[in-house]
Structures are given as structure tokens and as C-alpha cells.
C-alpha positions as CSV (number, residue, x, y, z in Angstrom):
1,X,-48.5,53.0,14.0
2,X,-48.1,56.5,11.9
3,X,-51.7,54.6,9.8
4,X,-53.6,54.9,13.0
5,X,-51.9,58.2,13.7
6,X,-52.7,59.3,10.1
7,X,-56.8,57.7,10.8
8,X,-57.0,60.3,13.9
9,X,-55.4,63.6,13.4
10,X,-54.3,63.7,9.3
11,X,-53.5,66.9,8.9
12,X,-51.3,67.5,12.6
13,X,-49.5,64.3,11.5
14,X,-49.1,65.1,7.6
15,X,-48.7,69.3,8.1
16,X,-49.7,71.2,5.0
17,X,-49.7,75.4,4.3
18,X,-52.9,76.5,4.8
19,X,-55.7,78.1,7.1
20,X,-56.2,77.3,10.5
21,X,-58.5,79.3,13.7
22,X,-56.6,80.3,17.1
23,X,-58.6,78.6,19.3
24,X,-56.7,79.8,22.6
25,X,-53.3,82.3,23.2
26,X,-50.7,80.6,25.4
27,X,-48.4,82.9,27.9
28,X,-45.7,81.7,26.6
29,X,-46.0,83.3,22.9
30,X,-47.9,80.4,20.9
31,X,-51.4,80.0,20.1
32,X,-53.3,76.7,19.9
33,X,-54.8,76.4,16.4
34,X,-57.5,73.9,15.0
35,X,-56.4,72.1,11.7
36,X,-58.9,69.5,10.8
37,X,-60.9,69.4,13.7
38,X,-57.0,68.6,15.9
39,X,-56.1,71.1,18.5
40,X,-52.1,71.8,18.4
41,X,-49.7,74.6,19.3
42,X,-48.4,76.6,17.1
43,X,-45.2,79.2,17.2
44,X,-46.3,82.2,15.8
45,X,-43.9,85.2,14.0
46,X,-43.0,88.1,15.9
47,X,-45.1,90.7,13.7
48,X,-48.0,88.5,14.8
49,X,-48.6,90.4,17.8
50,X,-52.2,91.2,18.2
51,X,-53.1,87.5,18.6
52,X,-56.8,86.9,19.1
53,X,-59.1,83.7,19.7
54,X,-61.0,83.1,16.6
55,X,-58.8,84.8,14.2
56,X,-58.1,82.7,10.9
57,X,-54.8,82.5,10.3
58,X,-52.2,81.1,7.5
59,X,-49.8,78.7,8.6
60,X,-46.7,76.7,7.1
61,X,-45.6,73.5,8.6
62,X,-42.5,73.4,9.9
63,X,-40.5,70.4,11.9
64,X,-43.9,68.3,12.0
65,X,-45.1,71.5,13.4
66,X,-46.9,74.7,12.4
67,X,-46.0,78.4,12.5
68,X,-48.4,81.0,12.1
69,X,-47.9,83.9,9.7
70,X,-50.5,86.2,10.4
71,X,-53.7,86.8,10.6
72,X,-56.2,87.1,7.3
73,X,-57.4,90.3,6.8
């Protein structure tokens, strides 16, 4: 099962660091990023506050998740 899961959404299955784009801001303090063409929430860190839909951020995988650092400038 984790091959198919791999097949359709690599990079949410198989996190790595890198650049993602906000693609909506949640209520409830995340974001929803696109990594690889995937949609998935992200937790994002407290100094991130001025969270905006298109902004490219860099994010770390953590837990089979992602958090988001910040915004590039």
C-alpha cells in the first residue's frame, strides 16, 4: 500500500525541507500548502503571523507532517 501511496502524493508521504506555496489560511492557525502538486495542512510557527495565500514558504517535515518557518523574503 505505502507504493501506491508513494505513486500519488510522493513528497506528502516521503516529507522533505524545502519550499512549498500557502494555497489557503485555516481559522484555526494552519495553512494548507502545495508540495508537489498535493494539498496538505501545515502547522505553522508563532512568528509566522502575517500568513498570506500565495506566499512561498520554507518548511521542515515533522511527524509525517510539515511545519512552516516563514515566509521567503
Amino acid at each position: 500500500m505505502a507504493e501506491l501511496i508513494d505513486q500519488i502524493m510522493p513528497r506528502a508521504s516521503n516529507p522533505t525541507a524545502g519550499s512549498a506555496v500557502v494555497a489557503a489560511v485555516n481559522d484555526d492557525g494552519t495553512v494548507s500548502i502545495t508540495v508537489a502538486g498535493s494539498a496538505v495542512t501545515a502547522t505553522c510557527m508563532e512568528y509566522y503571523t502575517d500568513r498570506a495565500v500565495g506566499d512561498v514558504v520554507f518548511v521542515i517535515p515533522v511527524r509525517g507532517g510539515y511545519v512552516v518557518q516563514g515566509r521567503f523574503g
